[in-house]
C-alpha positions as CSV (number, residue, x, y, z in Angstrom):
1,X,-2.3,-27.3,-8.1
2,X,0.4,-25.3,-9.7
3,X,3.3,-24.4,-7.0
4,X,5.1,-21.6,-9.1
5,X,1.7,-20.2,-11.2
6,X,3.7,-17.4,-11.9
7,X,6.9,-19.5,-13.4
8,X,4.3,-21.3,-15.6
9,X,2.9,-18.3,-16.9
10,X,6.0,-16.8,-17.5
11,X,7.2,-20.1,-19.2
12,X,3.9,-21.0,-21.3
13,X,4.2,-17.2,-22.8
14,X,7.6,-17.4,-24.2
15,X,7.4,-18.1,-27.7
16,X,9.6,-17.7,-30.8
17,X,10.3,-14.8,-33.1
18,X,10.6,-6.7,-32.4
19,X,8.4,-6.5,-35.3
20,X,10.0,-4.8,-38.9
21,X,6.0,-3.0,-38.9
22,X,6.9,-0.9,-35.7
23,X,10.5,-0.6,-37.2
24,X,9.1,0.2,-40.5
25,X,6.8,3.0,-38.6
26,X,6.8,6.4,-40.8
27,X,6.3,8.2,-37.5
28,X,9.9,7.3,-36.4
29,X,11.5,8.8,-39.7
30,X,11.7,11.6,-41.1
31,X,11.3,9.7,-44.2
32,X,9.7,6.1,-45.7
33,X,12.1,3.5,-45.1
34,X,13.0,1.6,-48.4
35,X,11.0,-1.8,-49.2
36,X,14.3,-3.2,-48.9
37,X,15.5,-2.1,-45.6
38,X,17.8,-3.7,-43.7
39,X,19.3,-2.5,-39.9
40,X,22.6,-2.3,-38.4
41,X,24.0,-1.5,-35.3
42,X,27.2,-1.0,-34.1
43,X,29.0,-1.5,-30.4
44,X,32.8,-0.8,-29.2
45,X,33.0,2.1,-31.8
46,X,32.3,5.0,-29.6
47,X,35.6,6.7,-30.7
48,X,34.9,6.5,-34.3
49,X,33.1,8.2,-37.0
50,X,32.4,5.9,-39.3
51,X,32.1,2.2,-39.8
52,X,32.5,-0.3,-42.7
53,X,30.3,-2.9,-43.3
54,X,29.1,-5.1,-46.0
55,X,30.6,-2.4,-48.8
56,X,28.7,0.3,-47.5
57,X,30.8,3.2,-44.9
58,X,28.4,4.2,-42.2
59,X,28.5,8.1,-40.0
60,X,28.3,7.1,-36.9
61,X,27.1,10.1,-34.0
62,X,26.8,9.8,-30.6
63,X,23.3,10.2,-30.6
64,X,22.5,7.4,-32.3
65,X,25.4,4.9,-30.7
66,X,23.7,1.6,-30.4
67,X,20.9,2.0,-32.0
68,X,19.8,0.3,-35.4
69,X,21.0,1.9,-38.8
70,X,18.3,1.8,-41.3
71,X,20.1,0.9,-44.9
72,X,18.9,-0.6,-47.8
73,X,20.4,-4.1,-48.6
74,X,20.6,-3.3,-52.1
75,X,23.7,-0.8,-51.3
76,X,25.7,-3.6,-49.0
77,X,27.4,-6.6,-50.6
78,X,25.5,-10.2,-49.8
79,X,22.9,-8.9,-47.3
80,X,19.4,-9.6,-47.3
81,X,16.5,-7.3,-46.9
82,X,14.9,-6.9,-43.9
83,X,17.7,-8.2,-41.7
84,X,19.3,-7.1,-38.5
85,X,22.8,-7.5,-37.8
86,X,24.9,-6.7,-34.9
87,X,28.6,-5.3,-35.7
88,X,30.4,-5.9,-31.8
89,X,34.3,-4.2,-32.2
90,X,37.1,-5.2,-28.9
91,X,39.5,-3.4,-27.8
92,X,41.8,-4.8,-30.2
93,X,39.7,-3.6,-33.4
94,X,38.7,-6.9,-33.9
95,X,35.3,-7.5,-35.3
96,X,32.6,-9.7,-34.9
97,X,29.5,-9.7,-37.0
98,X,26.2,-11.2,-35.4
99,X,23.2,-12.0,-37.1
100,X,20.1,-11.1,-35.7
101,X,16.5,-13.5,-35.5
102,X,13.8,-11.8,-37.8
103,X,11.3,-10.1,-36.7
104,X,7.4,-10.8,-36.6
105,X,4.9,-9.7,-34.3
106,X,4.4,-5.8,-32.9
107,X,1.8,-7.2,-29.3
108,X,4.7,-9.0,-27.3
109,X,8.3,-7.7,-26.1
110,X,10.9,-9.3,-27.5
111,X,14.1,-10.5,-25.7
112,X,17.3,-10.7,-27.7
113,X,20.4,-12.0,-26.1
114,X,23.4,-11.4,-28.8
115,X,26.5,-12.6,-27.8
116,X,29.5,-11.4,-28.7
117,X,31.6,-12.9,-25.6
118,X,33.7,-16.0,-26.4
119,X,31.9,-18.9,-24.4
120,X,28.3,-19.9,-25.0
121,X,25.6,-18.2,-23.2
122,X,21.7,-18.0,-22.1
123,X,19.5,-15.7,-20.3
124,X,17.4,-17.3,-17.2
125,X,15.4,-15.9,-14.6
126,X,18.4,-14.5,-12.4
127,X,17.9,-17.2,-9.9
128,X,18.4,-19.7,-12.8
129,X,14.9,-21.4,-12.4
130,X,13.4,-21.0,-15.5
131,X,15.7,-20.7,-19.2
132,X,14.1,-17.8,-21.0
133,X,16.8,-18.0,-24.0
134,X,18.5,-21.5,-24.6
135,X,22.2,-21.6,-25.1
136,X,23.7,-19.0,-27.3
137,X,27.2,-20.0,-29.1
138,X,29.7,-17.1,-29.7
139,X,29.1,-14.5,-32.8
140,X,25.3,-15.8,-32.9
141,X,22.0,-14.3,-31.2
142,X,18.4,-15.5,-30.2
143,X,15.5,-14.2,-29.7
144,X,12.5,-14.7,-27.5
145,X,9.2,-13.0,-27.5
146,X,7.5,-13.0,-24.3
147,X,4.3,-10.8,-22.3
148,X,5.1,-7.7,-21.2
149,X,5.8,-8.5,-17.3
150,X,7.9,-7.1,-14.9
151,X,10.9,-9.5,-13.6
152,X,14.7,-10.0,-12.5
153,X,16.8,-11.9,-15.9
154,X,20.0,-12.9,-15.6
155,X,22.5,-13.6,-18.6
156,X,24.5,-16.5,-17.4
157,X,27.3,-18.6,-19.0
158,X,25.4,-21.5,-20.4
159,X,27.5,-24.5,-18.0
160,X,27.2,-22.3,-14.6
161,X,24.9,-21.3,-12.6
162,X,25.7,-18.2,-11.2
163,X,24.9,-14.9,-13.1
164,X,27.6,-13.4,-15.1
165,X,25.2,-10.2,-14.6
166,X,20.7,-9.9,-13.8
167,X,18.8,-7.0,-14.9
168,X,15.6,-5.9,-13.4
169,X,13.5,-5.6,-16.6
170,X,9.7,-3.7,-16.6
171,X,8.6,-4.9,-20.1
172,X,5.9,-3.3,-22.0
173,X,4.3,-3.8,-25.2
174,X,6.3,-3.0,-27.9
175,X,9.3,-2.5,-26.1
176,X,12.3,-4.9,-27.0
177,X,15.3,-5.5,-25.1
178,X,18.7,-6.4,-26.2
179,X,21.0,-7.8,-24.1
180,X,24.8,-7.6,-25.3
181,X,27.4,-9.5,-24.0
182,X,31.3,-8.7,-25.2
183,X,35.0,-9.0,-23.9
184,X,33.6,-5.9,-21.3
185,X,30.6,-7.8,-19.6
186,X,26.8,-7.6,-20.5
187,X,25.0,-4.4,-20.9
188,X,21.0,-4.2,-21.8
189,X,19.9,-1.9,-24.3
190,X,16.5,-1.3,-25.4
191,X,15.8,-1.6,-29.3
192,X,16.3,2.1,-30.9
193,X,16.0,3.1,-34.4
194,X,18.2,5.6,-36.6
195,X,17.8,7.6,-39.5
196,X,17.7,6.2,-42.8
197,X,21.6,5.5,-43.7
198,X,22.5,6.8,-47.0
């Protein structure tokens, strides 16, 4: 017999791979996305009003800080449609760009860890039992898509075993998480989606 059923469960429904259909959904815009969309989103520039990236200048309002910027890769320099990138900026004005998994399936929640910290990372169950997201080096991301479940994750530095911070976390389907880890600490985000970027 099973001693942790629940661990298991939790465990055998983690697999691989937020879905571009529900990003791509006409009722979020007030207009069609481009077939060649790709989405950006930007942290550590809430005293700014505009961003640069790829050859393209982005507006950035507070409204929409954090959340993905629809643009079409055929206006940005060496990006490929339909990806996701993260733009973190320190305190310094340094930048680091993270690229983002792709994005498959709408019926799970998916879990992305992005790490923009300078130490490798992973996100566990917050008492460190079960890895959820394997190690994570700096300036990359991974994603996990698991059941929608309700549960305690912690994002811990991959060597310790103590929680840098945990998060109680009530998933439900199609929701996606993000959690973002920079020179400041961790904070979770749920997925959001802009405008179309022009």
């Amino acid at each position: 017999m099973t001693r942790f059923p629940f661990l298991s469960a939790l465990c055998m429904s983690i697999c691989s791979a937020v879905s571009l259909a529900s990003a791509n959904d006409t009722s979020l815009y007030a207009e069609a996305l481009p077939e060649d969309v790709s989405f950006v989103r930007f942290f550590g520039y809430d005293d700014q009003d505009s961003a640069e990236f790829a050859g393209f200048t982005f507006d950035l309002i507070a409204e929409d800080a954090n959340k993905y910027l629809p643009v079409a890769a055929a206006d940005l320099d060496n990006v490929d449609a339909g990806s996701f990138v993260s733009i973190l900026r320190d305190e310094k004005g340094t930048r680091i760009i993270v690229p983002e998994a792709p994005r498959s399936r709408q019926s799970k929640v998916s879990l992305l860890l992005v790490n923009g910290s300078d130490r490798p990372l992973a996100l566990r169950l917050a008492d460190g039992s079960v890895p959820v997201i394997e190690t994570v080096v700096p300036a990359a991301s991974a994603l996990r898509e698991v059941n929608p479940v309700a549960i305690t994750l912690g994002v811990f530095a991959a060597d310790q075993d103590t929680p840098i911070a945990t998060f109680d976390v009530a998933l439900r389907r199609g929701q996606n998480v993000s959690f973002v880890a920079d020179g400041d600490g961790v904070r979770m985000i749920e997925n959001q989606f802009a405008p179309l970027a022009k």
